[in-house]
Every structure is written in C-alpha cells, then in structure tokens.
TORGU-939285 format. One record per residue (C-alpha): x, y, z. Coordinates in steps of 0.2 Angstrom, whole numbers. Layout:
[site [X,Y,Z]]
...
END
This chain:
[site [99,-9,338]]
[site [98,-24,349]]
[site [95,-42,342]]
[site [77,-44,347]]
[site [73,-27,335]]
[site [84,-34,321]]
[site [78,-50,321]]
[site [59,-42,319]]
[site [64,-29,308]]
[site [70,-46,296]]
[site [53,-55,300]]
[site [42,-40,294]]
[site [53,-38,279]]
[site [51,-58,272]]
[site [32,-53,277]]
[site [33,-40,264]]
[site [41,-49,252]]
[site [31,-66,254]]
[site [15,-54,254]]
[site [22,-48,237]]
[site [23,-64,229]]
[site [5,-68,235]]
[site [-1,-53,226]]
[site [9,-55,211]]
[site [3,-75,211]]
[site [-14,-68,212]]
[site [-15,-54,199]]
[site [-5,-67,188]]
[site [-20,-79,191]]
[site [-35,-64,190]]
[site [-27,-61,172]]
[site [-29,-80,166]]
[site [-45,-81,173]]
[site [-60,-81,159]]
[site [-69,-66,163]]
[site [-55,-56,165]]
[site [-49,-63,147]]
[site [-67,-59,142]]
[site [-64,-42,146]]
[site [-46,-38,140]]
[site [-53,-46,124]]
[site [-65,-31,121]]
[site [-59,-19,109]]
[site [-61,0,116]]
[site [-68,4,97]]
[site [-78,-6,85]]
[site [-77,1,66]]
[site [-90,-5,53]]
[site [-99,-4,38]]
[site [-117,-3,34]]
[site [-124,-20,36]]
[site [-108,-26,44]]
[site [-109,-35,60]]
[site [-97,-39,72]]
[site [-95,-51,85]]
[site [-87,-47,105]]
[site [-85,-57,118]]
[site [-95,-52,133]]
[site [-92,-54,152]]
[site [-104,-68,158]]
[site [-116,-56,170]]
[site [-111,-40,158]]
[site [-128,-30,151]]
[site [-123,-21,135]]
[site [-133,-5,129]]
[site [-129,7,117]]
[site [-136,25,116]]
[site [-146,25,99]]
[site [-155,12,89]]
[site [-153,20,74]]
[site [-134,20,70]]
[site [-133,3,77]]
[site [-140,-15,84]]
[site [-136,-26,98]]
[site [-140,-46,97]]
[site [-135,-61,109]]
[site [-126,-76,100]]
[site [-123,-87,116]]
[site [-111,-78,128]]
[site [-107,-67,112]]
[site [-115,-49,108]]
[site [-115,-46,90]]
[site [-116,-26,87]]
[site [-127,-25,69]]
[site [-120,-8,59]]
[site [-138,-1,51]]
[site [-134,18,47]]
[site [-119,28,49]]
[site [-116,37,62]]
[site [-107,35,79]]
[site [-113,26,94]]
[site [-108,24,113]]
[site [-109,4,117]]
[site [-109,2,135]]
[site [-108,-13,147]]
[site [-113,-15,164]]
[site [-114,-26,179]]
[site [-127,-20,190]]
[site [-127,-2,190]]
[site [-107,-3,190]]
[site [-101,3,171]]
[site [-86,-7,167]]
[site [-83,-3,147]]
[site [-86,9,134]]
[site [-85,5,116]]
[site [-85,19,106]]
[site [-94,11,90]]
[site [-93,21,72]]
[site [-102,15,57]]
[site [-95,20,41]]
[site [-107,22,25]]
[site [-110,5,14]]
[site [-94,7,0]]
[site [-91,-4,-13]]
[site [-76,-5,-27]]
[site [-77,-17,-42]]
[site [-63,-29,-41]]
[site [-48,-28,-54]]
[site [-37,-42,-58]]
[site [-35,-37,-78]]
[site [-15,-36,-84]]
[site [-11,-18,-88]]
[site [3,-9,-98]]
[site [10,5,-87]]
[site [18,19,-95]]
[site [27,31,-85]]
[site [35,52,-91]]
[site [45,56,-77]]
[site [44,75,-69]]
[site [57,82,-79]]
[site [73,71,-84]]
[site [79,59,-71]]
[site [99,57,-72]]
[site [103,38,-71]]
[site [121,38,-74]]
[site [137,46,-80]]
[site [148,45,-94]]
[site [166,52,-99]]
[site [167,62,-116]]
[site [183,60,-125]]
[site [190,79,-127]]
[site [207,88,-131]]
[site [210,89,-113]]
[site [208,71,-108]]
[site [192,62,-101]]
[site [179,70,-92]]
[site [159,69,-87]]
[site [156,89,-85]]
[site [137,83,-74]]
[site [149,73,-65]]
[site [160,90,-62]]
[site [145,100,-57]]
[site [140,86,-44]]
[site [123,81,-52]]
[site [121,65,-45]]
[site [112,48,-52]]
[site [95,50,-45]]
[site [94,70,-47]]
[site [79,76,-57]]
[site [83,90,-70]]
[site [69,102,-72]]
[site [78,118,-78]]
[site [92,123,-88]]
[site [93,140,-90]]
[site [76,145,-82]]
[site [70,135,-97]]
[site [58,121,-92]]
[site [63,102,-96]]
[site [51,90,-99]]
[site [61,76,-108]]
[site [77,70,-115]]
[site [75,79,-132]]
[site [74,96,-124]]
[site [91,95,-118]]
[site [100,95,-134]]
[site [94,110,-139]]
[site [97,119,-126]]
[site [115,113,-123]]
[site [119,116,-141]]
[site [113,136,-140]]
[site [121,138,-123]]
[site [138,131,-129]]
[site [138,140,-145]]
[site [139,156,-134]]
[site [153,151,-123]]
[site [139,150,-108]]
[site [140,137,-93]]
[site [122,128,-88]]
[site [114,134,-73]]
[site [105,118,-70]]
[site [90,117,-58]]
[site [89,98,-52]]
[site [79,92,-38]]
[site [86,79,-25]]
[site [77,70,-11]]
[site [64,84,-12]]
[site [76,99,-12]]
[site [76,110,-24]]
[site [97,115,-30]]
[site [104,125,-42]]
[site [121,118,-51]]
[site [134,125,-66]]
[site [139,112,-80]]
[site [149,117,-91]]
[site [148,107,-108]]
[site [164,98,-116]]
[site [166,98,-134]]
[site [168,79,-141]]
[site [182,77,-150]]
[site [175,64,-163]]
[site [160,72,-168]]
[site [163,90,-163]]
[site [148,88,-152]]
[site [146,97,-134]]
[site [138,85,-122]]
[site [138,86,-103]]
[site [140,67,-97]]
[site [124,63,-92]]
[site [114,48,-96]]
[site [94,51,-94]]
[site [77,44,-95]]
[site [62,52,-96]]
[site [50,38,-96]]
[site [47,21,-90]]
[site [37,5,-96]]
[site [30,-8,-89]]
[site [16,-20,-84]]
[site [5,-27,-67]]
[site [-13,-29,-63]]
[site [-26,-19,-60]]
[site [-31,-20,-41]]
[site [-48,-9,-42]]
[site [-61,5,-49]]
[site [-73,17,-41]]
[site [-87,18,-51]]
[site [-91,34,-41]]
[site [-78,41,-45]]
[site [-69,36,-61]]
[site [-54,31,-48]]
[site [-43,15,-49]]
[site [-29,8,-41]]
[site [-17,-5,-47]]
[site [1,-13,-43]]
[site [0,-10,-24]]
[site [20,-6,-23]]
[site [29,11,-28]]
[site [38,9,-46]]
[site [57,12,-46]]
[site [70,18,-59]]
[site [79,1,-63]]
[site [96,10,-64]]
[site [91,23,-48]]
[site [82,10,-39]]
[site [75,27,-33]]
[site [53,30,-34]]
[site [49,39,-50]]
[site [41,54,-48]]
[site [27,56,-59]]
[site [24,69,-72]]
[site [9,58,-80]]
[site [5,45,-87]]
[site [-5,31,-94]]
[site [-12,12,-92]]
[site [-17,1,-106]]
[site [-24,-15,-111]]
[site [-10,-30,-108]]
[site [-11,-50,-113]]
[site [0,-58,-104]]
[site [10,-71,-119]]
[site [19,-83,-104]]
[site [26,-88,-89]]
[site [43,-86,-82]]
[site [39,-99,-68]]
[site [45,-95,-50]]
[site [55,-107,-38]]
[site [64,-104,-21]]
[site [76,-90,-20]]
[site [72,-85,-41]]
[site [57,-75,-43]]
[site [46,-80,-59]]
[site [39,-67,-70]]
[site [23,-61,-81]]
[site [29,-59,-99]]
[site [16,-49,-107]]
[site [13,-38,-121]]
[site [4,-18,-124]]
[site [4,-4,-137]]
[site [2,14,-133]]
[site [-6,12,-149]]
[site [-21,3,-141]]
[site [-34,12,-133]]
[site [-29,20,-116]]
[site [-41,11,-101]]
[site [-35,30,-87]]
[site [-20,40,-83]]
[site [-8,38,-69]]
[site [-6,54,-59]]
[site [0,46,-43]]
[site [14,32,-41]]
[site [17,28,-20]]
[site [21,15,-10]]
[site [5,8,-10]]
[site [3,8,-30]]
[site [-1,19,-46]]
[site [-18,29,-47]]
[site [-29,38,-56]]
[site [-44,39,-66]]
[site [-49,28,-77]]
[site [-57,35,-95]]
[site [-68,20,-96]]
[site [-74,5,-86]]
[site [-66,-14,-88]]
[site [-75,-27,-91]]
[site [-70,-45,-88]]
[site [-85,-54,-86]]
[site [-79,-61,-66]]
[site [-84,-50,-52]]
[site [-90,-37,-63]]
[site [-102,-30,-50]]
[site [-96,-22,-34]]
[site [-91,-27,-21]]
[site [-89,-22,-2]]
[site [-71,-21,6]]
[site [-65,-25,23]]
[site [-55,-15,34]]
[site [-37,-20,41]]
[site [-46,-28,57]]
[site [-60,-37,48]]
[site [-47,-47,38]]
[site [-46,-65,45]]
[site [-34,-80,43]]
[site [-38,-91,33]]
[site [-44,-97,15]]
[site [-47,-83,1]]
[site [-45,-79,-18]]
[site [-33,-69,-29]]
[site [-40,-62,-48]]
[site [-25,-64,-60]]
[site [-21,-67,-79]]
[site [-7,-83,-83]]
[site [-14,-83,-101]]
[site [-18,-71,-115]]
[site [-30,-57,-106]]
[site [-43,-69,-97]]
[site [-45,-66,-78]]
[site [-47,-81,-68]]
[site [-49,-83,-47]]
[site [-36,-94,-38]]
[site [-35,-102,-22]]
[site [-23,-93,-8]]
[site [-20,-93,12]]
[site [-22,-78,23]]
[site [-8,-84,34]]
[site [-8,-65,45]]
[site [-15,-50,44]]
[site [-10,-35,56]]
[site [-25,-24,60]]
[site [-16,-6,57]]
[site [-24,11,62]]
[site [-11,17,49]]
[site [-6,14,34]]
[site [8,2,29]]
[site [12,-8,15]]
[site [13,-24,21]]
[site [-1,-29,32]]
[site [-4,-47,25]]
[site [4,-62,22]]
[site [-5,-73,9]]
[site [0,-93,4]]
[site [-5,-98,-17]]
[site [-13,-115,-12]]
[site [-23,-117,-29]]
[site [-12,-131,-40]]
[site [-16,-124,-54]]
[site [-9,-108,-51]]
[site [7,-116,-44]]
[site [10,-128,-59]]
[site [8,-113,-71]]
[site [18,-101,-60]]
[site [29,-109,-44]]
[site [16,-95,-36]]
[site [18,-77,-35]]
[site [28,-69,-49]]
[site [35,-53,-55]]
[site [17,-45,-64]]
[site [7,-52,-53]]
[site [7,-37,-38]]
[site [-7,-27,-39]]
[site [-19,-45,-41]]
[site [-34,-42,-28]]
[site [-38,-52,-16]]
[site [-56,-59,-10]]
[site [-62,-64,7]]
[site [-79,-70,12]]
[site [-86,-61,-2]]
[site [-76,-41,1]]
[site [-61,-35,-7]]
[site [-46,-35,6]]
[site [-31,-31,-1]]
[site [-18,-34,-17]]
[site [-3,-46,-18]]
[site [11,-34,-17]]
[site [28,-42,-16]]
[site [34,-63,-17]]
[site [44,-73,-3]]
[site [62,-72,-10]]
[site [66,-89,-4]]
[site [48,-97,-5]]
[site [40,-90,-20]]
[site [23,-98,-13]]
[site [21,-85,-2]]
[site [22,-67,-1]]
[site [16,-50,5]]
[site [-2,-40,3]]
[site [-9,-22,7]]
[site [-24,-18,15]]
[site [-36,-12,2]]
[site [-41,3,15]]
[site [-23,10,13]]
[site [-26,7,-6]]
[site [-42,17,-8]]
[site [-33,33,3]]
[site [-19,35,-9]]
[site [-33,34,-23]]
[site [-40,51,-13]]
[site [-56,41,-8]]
[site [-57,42,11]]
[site [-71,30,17]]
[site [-67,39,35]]
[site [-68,56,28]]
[site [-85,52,19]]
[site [-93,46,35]]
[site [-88,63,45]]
[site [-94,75,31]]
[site [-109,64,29]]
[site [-113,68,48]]
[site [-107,86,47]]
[site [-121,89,32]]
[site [-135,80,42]]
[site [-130,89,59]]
END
C-alpha cells in the first residue's frame, strides 16, 4: 500500500468516526427534545376504572382517536388529552400526525369496584396444619440423653401431620398415640411436611426415667395469637383482608401454614412508642370468648383472609370506597385509619414518599412517611400492630402499612391494595374479562 492510499484510507476512517459522533450528538439531542419526551412519555396501555380519568401527554400536532365511544371518552386539557373510563370494556386509542399513525394505546376499562375501608384492631388466632415442630429437647433415660425427633431428623420448622396413618390435628393428639405405640414396642412412622414436600420418618420413643413417661423430644405448637388491623371487606362478597404481611412462627421464623382460624374484636390498652433503630408496639387486648367478626382461611405474604360472619362498623368511612391501582397511586400527602386507644378508629396524616407501578404482585410497592403530630407524639410512628392499617388517597383505598423503617420508625413500607384484593380471591381483572365474555 503506497502512502497516498494509507493516508486516504485514515481520512475516511476519522470521517466515519467523526460522522458517528454527529449522529450520536444528534439522537442524544432528538431524545431531549419535548416532543420526543412527549412521546416516550405515553404509556403503551392505560388501565381504569369506571368513571376514572387519566390524563397523557400528547405530541403537540398529534390527533387522538379511539375506536368506540362507548367503553371510553377523549377530552383536551391544554396540550393534555384526558381518556374518561365510561363502561368496561376495551378500546384501541390511537394518535396520528397527518394520516401517519405514530402510537397505539391499548385502553381497558375495568368495572366500577369499591371495598369498605378497615382500620379496626383485631385479635388473630391461628391452628396450624397439623403440629408445627419448633424445637428439640433431650430426655433423660437409662442410656444417657437423647431427643429420639432429633434422631429421626425431624427438623424445627417440619409440620407433623400423621403418626401411624393416623391424622394429627394438634398437640393433644400426639400423646395418645405415642403412649399406645410405645406400649407395643412399636417405632413411629411419622409423616411430616417440609418446604412443601411431603416425607416419611421413624421415631422411636425413649422412656423418661423420672416419670416413666415415653416422649420423643419434640417441642410443638399448634396455634398462634396475635393482633393487627383490619385493612378491608367486600361487601359483595363477605371477604376481608387484614395485616398485609405473612404471619411467622416466632421460634421457626417460618409462615404458618394455616388449618383455620379466626379474627376477633381487639381494644388496643397502650402504646409501646417507637424511636430509631427500636420498633414501638400496639399492646392490645381480645377474648376467643368474644364474638368471632370472620375466619382466616388464608395467611400469605400479602396478609390473612377470609370471610367475614359480619360487617364492622366504626362510624369513619363506613360507606365504600373506590381503590386505585399500583400506577394510579401518587406521591404525596395521604391518610392511614388506625386505633392508639381502646377500639376507636381515627385518620392520620402520612407522605406517599414512592410508589412503584407493578404489573405484579409484590409486597412492598410504597413507601409511606407518618407526618400527623399526633400520631407521632402517641407512637414515634409506625409500630408493631399497626401493619394492615389502610391507607387513603384522594378519596380511594390504596394500600396497607405493612412493615416500619428499622432505623427511622417514621417511615415504613405499604402494599398495593390490588395485590391485597387478589389474595382475597377477588380479581378486579378477572371480573372485567368474564363480564365481557357474558356480554359477547
């Protein structure tokens, strides 16, 4: 190659590369520009309730249209098109410059639904599926020391359902059968579950030599107590939710699977108050005595849930109330509906500090800020009792308090109510598909 061709052959590469950074400058600057922006800023699918209306940014010369009238309505506000939700159904929302289409907006509108919001304290009582193993002890026999459950590797967090192809539904069924079993010189075939997986294990029972007692070195529970706040009920459907966290085994730190169980009426007798880096607490009070308010047939993640035997009064927000989906939730100001004293529930100032629009569900799609001074002189903020508290925006139910802020006990997580209501079994998205299916 002679020194003319190398030296054009290096002019037309520094051509291709300044030529790169031009176009690179540009499309960096096409991107800032407002129209562009206007149109990155368009969502590709607008989800609403009845009478909902939301507001998109439009392309300055853009003509919006959508396919039907009926499911939905289209009104300028400035360089602004809100999109009215009027009947449910689905809709195609198009914009155009010139005869040029440039977006599509799929646009669903979801049937008007409407929850009454909780905020009542409730007594949660919990019967585990079988008998939940939580420890291990040693029994003091002829031979020396030794936890036979432990031998026959039934771990802490196992589930016993069966011994001997014999059902256990709690603690007091055990003794029995351990008693018979032992008399008759027979080992234990012990059915347990474990992470979902059903196992079968020997235990052979040790005679204790200070009563003359066999015992196989387990210790169990079969229930659990507790108390939290009622988050909603479906008047429709009898359905509530309540706590919006899954409760744990305080010795297993491990979900408790349910078998059944029951909430009651709670009155709430003082305030453990929180500061940074010491989480307050609810100290509250219920009888299983009192009248049971539902039954708990689900305990998740997201909460307890079930149906309720009757409805709650509380003479605040007793009427119901729309709810807004993940993306309609805004920063901002809001309100939480909580008991501090005795079983009066009272609205308190709180700070929508972020919200994450999901698609699905999750547990913690808010961050939320106590901002009212009463609430913070009688509590230092959220406190343990307090998760399941609803929370109000603009007049919709939005969410629960679910967990506090370790070191800042001012602040703290909430889930989306939408999450809430699908672990309940009511699926707002599902009605609206079989509502079209029965009008097609």
């Amino acid at each position: 190659m002679s020194k003319s061709e190398e030296s054009e052959g290096l002019k037309i590469e520094m051509f291709r590369k300044l030529l790169g950074v031009v176009l690179l400058g540009g499309l960096i600057v096409l991107g800032f520009s407002k129209p562009i922006q206007l149109f990155l800023s368009i969502p590709d699918e607008i989800i609403m309730f009845e009478g909902d209306q939301t507001t998109i940014s439009s392309v300055t010369t853009a003509v919006a249209t959508l396919g039907s009238s009926e499911v939905a309505s289209l009104i300028p506000v400035g360089k602004e098109i809100a999109v009215n939700g009027a009947k449910s159904g689905s809709d195609i929302l198009d914009l155009t410059v010139g005869n040029i289409p440039i977006k599509k907006v799929d646009v669903k509108v979801l049937p008007d639904f409407k929850v009454i919001p909780g905020g009542q304290s409730i007594g949660v009582k919990l019967n585990t599926r079988g008998v939940l193993v939580v420890g291990h002890h040693l029994i003091h026999t002829n031979q020396g020391d030794r936890s036979p459950g432990e031998i026959a590797d039934i771990q802490v967090g196992d589930i016993i359902t069966k011994i001997n192809g014999q059902a256990v539904q709690k603690m007091s069924d055990i003794g029995s059968i351990v008693k018979k079993a032992a008399n008759n010189g027979q080992a234990l075939e012990v059915t347990i579950v474990r992470e979902n997986e059903e196992l079968s294990k020997k235990l052979v029972p040790v005679k204790d030599k200070q009563n003359e007692a066999y015992r196989i070195g387990l210790y169990i529970r079969d229930s659990a107590a507790g108390v939290g706040t009622l988050t909603f009920y479906h008047p429709d459907t009898k359905k509530y939710g309540a706590l919006g966290h899954v409760i744990s085994d305080m010795d297993t730190k491990k979900p408790i699977v349910v078998n059944r169980g029951e909430i009651y009426p709670s009155s709430v007798t003082s305030i453990e108050k929180g500061s940074n880096g010491h989480p307050g607490e609810k100290l509250a009070r219920f009888s299983k005595t009192d009248q049971k308010l539902g039954t708990i047939t689900r305990n998740s993640p997201f909460g307890i849930f079930g149906e309720m035997n009757q409805e709650v009064k509380k003479g605040l927000y007793d009427k119901p109330m729309p709810i807004a989906l993940s993306h309609q939730v805004k920063e901002g100001p809001a309100k939480i509906l909580t008991v501090v004293k005795g079983s009066e529930v009272k609205e308190y100032d709180v700070e929508v500090i972020s919200s994450i629009p999901q698609k699905f569900p999750a547990t913690k799609g808010m961050v939320i800020k106590v901002t009212d001074p009463q609430l913070l002189n009688e509590t230092g903020g959220i406190v343990q009792g307090m998760s399941g508290s609803p929370i109000i925006q603009d007049g919709k139910v939005i969410g629960a308090v679910t967990h506090v802020f370790v070191n800042d006990s001012t602040s703290g997580y909430g889930v989306h109510i939408e999450w809430m209501l699908e672990e309940a079994g009511i699926n707002i998205y599902e009605e609206s598909r079989n509502e079209k299916r029965t009008a097609s």
